[in-house]
C-alpha positions as CSV (number, residue, x, y, z in Angstrom):
1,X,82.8,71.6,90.1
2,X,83.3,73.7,93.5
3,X,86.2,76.1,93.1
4,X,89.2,75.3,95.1
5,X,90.1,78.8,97.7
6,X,92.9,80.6,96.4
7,X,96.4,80.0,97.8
8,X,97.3,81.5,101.2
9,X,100.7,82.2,100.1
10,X,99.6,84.1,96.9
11,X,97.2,85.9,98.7
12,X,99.5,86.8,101.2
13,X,102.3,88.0,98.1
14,X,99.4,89.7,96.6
15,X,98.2,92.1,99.3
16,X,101.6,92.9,100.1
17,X,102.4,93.8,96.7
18,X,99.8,96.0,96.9
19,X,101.0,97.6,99.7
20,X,104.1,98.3,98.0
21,X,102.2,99.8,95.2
22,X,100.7,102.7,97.1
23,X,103.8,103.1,99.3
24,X,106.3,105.7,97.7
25,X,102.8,107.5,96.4
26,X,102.3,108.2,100.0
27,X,106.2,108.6,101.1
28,X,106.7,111.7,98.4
29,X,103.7,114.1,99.8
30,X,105.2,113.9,103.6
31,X,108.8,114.2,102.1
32,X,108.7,116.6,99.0
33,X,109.4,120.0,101.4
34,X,112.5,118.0,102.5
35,X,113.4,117.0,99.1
36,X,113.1,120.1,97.5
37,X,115.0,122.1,99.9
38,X,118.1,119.8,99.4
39,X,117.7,119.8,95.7
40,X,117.5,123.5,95.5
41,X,114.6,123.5,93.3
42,X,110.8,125.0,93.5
43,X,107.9,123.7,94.9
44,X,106.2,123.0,91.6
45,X,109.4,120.7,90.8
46,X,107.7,117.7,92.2
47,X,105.4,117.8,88.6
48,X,108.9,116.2,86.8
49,X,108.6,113.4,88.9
50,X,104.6,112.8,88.7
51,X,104.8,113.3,85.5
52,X,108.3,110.0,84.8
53,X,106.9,108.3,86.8
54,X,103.2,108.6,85.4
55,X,105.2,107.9,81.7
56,X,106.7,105.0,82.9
57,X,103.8,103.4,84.0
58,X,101.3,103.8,80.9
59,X,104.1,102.3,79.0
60,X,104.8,99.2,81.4
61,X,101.0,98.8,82.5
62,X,99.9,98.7,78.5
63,X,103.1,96.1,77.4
64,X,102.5,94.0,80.6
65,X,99.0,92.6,79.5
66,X,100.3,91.6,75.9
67,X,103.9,90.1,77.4
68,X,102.6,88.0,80.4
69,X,101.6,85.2,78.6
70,X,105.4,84.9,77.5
71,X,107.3,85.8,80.8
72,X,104.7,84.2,83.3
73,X,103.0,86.7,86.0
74,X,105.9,85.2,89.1
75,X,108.7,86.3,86.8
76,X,107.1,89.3,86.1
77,X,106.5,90.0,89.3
78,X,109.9,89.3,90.6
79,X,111.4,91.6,87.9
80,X,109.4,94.1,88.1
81,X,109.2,94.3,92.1
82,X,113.2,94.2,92.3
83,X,113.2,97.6,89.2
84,X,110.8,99.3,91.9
85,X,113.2,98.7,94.9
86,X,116.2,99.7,92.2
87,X,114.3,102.7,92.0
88,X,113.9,103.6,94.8
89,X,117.5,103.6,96.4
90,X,118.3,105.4,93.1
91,X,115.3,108.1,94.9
92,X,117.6,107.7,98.3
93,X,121.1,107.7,96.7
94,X,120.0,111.0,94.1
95,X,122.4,113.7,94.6
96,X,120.3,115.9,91.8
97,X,116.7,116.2,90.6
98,X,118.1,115.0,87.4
99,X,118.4,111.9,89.0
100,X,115.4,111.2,90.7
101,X,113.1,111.9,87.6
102,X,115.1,109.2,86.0
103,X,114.7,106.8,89.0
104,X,110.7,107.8,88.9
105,X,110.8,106.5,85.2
106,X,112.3,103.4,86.2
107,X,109.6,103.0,89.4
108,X,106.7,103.6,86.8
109,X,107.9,100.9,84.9
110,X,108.1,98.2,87.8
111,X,104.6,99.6,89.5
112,X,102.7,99.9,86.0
113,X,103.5,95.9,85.5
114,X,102.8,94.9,89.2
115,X,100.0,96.5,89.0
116,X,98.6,94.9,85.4
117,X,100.6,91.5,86.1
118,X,98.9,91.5,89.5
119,X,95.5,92.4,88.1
120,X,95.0,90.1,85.2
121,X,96.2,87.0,87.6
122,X,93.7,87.9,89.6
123,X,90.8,88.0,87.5
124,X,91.4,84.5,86.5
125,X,92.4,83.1,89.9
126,X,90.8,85.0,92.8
127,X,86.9,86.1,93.7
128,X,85.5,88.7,93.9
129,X,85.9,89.2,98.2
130,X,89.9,88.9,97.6
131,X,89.5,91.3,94.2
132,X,88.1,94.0,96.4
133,X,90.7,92.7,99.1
134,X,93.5,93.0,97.7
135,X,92.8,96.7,96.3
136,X,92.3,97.7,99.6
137,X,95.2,96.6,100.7
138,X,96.8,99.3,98.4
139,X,95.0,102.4,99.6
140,X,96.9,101.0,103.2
141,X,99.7,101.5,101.4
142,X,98.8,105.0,100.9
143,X,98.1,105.6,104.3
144,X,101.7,103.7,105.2
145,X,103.5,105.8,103.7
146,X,103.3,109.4,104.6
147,X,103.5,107.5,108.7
148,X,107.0,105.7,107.6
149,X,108.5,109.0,106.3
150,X,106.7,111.0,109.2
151,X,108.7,108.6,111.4
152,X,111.8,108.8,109.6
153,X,111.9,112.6,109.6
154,X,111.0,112.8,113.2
155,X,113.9,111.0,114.4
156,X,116.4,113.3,112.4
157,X,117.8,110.4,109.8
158,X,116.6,112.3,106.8
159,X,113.5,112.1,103.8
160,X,116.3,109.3,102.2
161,X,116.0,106.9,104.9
162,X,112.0,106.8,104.1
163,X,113.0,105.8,100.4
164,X,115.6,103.5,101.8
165,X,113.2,101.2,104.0
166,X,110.6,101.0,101.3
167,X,113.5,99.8,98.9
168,X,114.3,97.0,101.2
169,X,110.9,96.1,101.5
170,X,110.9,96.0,98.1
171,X,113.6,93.7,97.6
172,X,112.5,91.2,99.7
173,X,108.9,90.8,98.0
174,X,111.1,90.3,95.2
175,X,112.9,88.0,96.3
176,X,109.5,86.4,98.0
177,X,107.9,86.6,93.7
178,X,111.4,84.8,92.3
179,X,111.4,82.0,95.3
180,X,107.8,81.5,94.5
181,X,107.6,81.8,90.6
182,X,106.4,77.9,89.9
183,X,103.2,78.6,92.4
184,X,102.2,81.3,90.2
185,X,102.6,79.8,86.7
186,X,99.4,77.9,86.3
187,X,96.0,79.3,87.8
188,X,94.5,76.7,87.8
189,X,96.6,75.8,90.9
190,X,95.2,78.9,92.9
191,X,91.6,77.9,91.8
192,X,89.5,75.8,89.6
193,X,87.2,77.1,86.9
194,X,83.5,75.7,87.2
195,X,82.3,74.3,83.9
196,X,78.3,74.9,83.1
197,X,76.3,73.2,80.1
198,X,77.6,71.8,77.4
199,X,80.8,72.3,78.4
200,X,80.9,75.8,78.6
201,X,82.0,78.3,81.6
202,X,79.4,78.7,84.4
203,X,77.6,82.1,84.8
204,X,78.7,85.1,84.3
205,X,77.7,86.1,88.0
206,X,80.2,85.1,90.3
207,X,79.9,83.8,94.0
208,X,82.3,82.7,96.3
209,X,83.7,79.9,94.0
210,X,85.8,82.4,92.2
211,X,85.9,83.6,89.2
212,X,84.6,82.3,85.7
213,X,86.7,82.6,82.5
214,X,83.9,83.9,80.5
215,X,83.4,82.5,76.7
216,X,84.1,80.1,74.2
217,X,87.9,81.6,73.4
218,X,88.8,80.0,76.8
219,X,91.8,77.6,76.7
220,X,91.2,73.8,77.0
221,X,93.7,74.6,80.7
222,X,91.3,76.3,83.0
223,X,91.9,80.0,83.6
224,X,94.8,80.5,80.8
225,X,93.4,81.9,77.8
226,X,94.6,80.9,73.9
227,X,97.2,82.5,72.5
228,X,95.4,84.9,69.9
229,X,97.0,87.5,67.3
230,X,97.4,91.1,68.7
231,X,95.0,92.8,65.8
232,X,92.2,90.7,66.8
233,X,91.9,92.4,70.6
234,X,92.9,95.6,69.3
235,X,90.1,95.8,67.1
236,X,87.2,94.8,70.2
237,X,84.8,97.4,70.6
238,X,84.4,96.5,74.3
239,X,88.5,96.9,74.2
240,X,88.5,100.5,74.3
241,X,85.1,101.3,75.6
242,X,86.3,99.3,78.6
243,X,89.7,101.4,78.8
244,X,87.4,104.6,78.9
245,X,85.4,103.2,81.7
246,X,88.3,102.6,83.2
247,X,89.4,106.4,82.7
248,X,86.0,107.6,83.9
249,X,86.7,105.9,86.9
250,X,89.8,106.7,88.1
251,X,89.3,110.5,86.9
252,X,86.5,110.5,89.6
253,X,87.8,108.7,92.4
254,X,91.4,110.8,92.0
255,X,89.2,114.5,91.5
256,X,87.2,113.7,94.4
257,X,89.3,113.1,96.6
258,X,92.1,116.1,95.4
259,X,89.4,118.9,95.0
260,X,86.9,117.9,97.3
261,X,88.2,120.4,100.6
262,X,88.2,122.9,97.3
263,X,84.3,122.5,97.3
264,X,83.7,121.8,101.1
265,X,86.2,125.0,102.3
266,X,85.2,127.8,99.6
267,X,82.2,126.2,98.0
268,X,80.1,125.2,101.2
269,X,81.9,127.4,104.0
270,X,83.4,124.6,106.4
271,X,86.4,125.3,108.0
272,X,90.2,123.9,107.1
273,X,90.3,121.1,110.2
274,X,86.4,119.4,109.7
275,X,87.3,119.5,105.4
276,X,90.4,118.3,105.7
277,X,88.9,115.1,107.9
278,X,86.4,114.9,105.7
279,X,88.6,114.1,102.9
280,X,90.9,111.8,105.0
281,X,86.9,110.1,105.4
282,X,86.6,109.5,102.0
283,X,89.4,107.4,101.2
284,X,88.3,105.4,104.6
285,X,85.0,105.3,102.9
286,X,87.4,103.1,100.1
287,X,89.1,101.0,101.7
288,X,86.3,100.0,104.2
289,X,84.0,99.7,100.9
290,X,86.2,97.7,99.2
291,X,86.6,95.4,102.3
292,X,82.6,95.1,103.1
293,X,81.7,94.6,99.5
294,X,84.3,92.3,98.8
295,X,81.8,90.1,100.8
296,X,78.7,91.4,99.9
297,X,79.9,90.1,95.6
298,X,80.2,87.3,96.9
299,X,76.9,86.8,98.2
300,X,74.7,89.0,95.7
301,X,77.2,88.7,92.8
302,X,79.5,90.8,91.1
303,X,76.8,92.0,88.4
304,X,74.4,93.4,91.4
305,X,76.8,95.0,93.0
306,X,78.7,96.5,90.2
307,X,75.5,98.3,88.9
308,X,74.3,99.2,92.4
309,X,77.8,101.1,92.8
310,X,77.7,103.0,89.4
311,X,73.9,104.0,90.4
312,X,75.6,105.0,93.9
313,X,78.5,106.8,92.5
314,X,76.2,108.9,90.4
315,X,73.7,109.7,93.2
316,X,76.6,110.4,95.3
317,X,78.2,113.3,92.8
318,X,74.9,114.2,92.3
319,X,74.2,115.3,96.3
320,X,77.8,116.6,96.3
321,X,76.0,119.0,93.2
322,X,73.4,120.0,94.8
323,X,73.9,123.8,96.2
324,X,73.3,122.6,99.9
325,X,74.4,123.0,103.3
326,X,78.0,121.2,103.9
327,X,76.5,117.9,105.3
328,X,74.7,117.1,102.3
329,X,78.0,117.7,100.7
330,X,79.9,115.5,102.9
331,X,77.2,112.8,102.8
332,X,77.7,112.5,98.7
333,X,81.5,112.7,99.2
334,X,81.1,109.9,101.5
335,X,78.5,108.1,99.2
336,X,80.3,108.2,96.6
337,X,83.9,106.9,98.3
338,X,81.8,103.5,99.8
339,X,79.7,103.7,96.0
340,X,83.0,103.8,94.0
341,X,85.1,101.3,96.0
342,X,84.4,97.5,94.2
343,X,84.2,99.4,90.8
344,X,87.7,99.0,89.6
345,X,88.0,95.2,91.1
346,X,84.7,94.4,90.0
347,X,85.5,95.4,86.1
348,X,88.5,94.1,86.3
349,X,87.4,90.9,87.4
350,X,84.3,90.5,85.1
351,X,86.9,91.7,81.8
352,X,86.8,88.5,80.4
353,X,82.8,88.6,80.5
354,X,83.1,91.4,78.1
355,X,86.4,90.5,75.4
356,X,86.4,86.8,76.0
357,X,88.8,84.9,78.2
358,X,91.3,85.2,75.3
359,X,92.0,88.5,75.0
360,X,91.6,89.0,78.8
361,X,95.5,89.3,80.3
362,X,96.1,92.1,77.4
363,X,92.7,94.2,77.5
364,X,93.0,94.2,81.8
365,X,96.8,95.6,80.5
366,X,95.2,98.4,78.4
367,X,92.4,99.2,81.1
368,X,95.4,99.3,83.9
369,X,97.0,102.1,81.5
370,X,94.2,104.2,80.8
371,X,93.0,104.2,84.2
372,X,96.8,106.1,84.7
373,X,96.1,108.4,81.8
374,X,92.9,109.0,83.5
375,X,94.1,110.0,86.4
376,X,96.5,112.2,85.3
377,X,94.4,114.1,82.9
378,X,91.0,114.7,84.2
379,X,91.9,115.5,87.7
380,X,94.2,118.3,86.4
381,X,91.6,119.7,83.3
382,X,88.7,120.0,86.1
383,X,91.6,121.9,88.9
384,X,91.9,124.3,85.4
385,X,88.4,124.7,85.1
386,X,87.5,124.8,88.9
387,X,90.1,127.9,88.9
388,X,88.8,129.9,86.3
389,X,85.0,129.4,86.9
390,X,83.8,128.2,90.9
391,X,84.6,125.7,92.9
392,X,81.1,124.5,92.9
393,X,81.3,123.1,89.8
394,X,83.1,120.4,90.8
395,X,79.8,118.2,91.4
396,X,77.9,118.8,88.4
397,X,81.5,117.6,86.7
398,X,81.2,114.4,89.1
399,X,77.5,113.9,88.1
400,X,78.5,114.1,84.8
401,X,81.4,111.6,84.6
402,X,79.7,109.0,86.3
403,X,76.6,109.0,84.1
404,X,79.4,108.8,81.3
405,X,80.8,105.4,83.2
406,X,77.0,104.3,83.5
407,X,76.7,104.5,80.0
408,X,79.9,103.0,79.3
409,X,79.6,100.0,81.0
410,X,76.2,99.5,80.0
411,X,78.0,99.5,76.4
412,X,80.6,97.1,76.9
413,X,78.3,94.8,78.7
414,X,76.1,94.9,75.1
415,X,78.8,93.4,73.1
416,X,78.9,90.0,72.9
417,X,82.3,88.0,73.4
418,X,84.1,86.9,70.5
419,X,83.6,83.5,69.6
């Protein structure tokens, strides 16, 4: 049977949540001198607030997967978006830091379930083109961000008017999630699940049907998976060898892109203006990645292109290695950005090839938190050991995470799905 194409509608909620997601991590970077000089406190104060808000996602990221089978992903979403927009005019009304660490708790909590809620809907409802789609839609975000509170403090109104717009935003996709809850309860309305021999799913490679809920554990409705008891996911090999794969991951795409003008300035001798658009060119090499290869899944499937970007990622930190002139540098930087850009869509949409369709809405829950955890570990160990060694070995610390993902993957992929 031919998948039906996902609904506009969804779509349309989903990308725009994503936007939301990467919005206030741009808005604080533009707004943090302006913060901190009405809060009275030093520059290194911001670390309070990464480090809430970073809490309260783990926590909300890990609990979504194993509580959206109970709640429903529309009225998770609804929930969840209207706690970020709470948060966030509890970020514009803060009279103290005090304050705003709690309200960065509170916004962890809402983004860390989007962001899981969003993810393990679309693995069982969306291909692999609006997968990579809709992840690029948050690295706009991103880029949003830092030109709404550029805006905002160049017109005089003050770094709480930046949080303000965002938290109206906010509130209307909520509003948009709780009007719209019924259309997201089944997925089999947003697509149908092809059936292969014997009754089983189709292939584990997935075109532009959509995707396949992989393995015997599936439930007789298409794309909802059988209620099974906690222990048994918990105690998946591919489980946690998927949630380090998922750390590997981030930890390179987040150090690349916050050490790399490290490497390119003092390492390889460019100067400030060329590095720093260099780095701005590696998160364009993302998001125009993720939109090119969103296609390109489709056509090739996600299995091709999923090992063709690990190999790419690898070769790419392996150029950026190399003691070489600055444009071999820049060329792996850039390699690696387009290389790395379907990863996390592509192994979140192919989880339930790995743990079974069952387990799938939880393990996509535990990958979504660990991919936080590595981001906020690794990034920071290699800035320690960057500064007390050479900047230069920031590529050979690349090279050597992404054979680690390579291998990683390659040993989740060996473990067969529970029956």
């Amino acid at each position: 049977m031919s998948a039906a194409p996902p609904r506009a509608s969804l779509l349309l909620l989903a990308y725009l949540a994503f936007v939301s997601l990467g919005l206030p991590d741009g808005l604080i970077g533009v707004g943090w001198p302006s913060i901190r000089t009405d809060f009275g406190v030093p520059t290194e104060a911001v670390g309070l607030v990464l480090t809430a808000g970073t809490a309260g996602y783990l926590t909300s990221s890990v609990l979504a997967g194993f509580t959206l089978a109970r709640l429903g992903v529309g009225r998770l979403l609804a929930v969840s978006t209207l706690l970020a927009s709470l948060a966030l005019t509890g970020y514009a009304a803060s009279p103290a830091l005090t304050l705003m660490v709690g309200c960065a708790l509170v916004l962890g909590l809402g983004s860390g379930a989007i962001d899981s809620g969003l993810n393990a809907y679309a693995a069982g409802a969306f291909g692999p083109r609006h997968m990579n789609w809709m992840h690029a839609f948050f690295g706009l975000g991103v880029a949003i961000g830092p030109l709404i509170m550029t805006a905002v403090l160049g017109a005089g109104l003050g770094w709480r008017w930046g949080y303000g717009i965002v938290a109206v935003a906010q509130l209307a996709l909520a509003l948009a999630f709780a009007l719209t809850v019924r259309a997201w309860r089944d997925r089999s309305a947003a697509v149908a699940v092809p059936v292969g021999p014997a009754g089983g799913p189709a292939s584990a490679d997935l075109t532009a049907g959509g995707p396949v809920a992989a393995g015997p554990a599936a439930d007789p409705k298409p794309g909802r998976a059988a209620p099974v008891p906690v222990r048994e996911t918990l105690r998946l090999p591919a489980v946690w060898l998927g949630a380090a794969a998922f750390a590997a991951y981030v930890a390179i795409e987040v150090a690349a892109g916050l050490w790399a003008f490290l490497l390119l300035t003092e390492g390889r001798g460019l100067a400030a203006a060329p590095a720093g658009l260099c780095v701005s060119g590696y998160w364009g090499s993302l998001f125009l990645g993720r939109v090119v290869q969103g296609l390109v899944a489709e056509r090739l499937g996600t299995g091709r292109v999923l090992r063709a970007s690990l190999v790419g990622m690898a070769v790419g930190a392996v150029l950026m290695a190399v003691p070489a002139p600055a444009p071999v540098t820049v060329a792996g930087l850039f390699l690696l950005g387009f290389a790395a850009a379907p990863v996390f869509p592509l192994l979140t949409l192919t989880t339930a090839e790995r743990v079974g369709a069952a387990h799938a809405d939880r393990v996509i829950g535990v990958q979504i938190g660990a991919a936080g955890l590595g981001a906020a570990l690794v990034p920071a160990g290699l800035g320690v050991l960057l500064g007390n060694t050479s900047v230069t070995l920031l590529g050979p610390a690349l090279t050597v995470l992404a054979l680690v993902l390579l291998a990683l993957h390659a040993a989740a992929g060996r473990r067969p799905a529970p029956a």
